[in-house]
N, C-alpha and C positions, 0 to 999 in steps of 0.2 A: 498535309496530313497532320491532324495536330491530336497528341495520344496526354491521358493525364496519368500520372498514379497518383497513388494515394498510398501514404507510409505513415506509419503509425509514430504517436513521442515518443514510443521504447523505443522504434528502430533509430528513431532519429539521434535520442541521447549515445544506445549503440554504438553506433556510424563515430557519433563525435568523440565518444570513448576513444574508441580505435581509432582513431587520424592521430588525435594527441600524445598517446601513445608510441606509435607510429614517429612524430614529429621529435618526440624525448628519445628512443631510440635512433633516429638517424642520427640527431646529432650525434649522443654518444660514441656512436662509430666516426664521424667525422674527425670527430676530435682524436681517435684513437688512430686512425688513417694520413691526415690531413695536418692536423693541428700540433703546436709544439705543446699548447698550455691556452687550457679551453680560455672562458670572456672571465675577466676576474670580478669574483663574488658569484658567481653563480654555482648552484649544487655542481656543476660537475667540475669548477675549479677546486673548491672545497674538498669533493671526493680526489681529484687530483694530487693537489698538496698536503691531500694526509699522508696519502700512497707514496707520494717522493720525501716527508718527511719519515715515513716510514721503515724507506730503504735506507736512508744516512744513518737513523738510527744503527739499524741492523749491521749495518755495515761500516762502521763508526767513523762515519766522517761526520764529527761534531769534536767539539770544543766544552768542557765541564771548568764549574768556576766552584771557590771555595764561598767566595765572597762577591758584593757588587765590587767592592774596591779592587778586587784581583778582574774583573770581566772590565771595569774605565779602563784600568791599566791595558788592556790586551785590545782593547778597542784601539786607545789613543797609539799604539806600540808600529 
């Protein structure tokens, strides 16, 4: 029994919308699930380590220099 359809290029761009879509969201959950720290350089590491530098800021776990000279010193220290 062999049946054909016929689907139109809007359904089919459609369709591929929505899978892609679809694919961008799952990971995002994954990573939020699953992952410590999504594939690095990718949009959701980026969106990641804004968000984690974001919290340090906030919550000030950072280190402020007056000068480079005072930031070598505290590197080498």
């Amino acid at each position: 029994m062999n049946q054909t359809i016929t689907i139109s290029s809007k359904t089919i761009d459609e369709i591929l919308t929505r899978l892609d879509k679809l694919g961008r969201d799952i990971r995002a959950i994954k990573v939020k699930l699953f992952e410590r720290e999504p594939l690095y350089g990718s949009d959701e590491w980026w969106e990641w380590s804004e968000k984690k530098a974001d919290e340090d800021i906030d919550s000030g776990r950072l280190v402020k220099f007056e000068s480079v000279q005072e930031a070598i010193k505290w590197l080498n220290s």
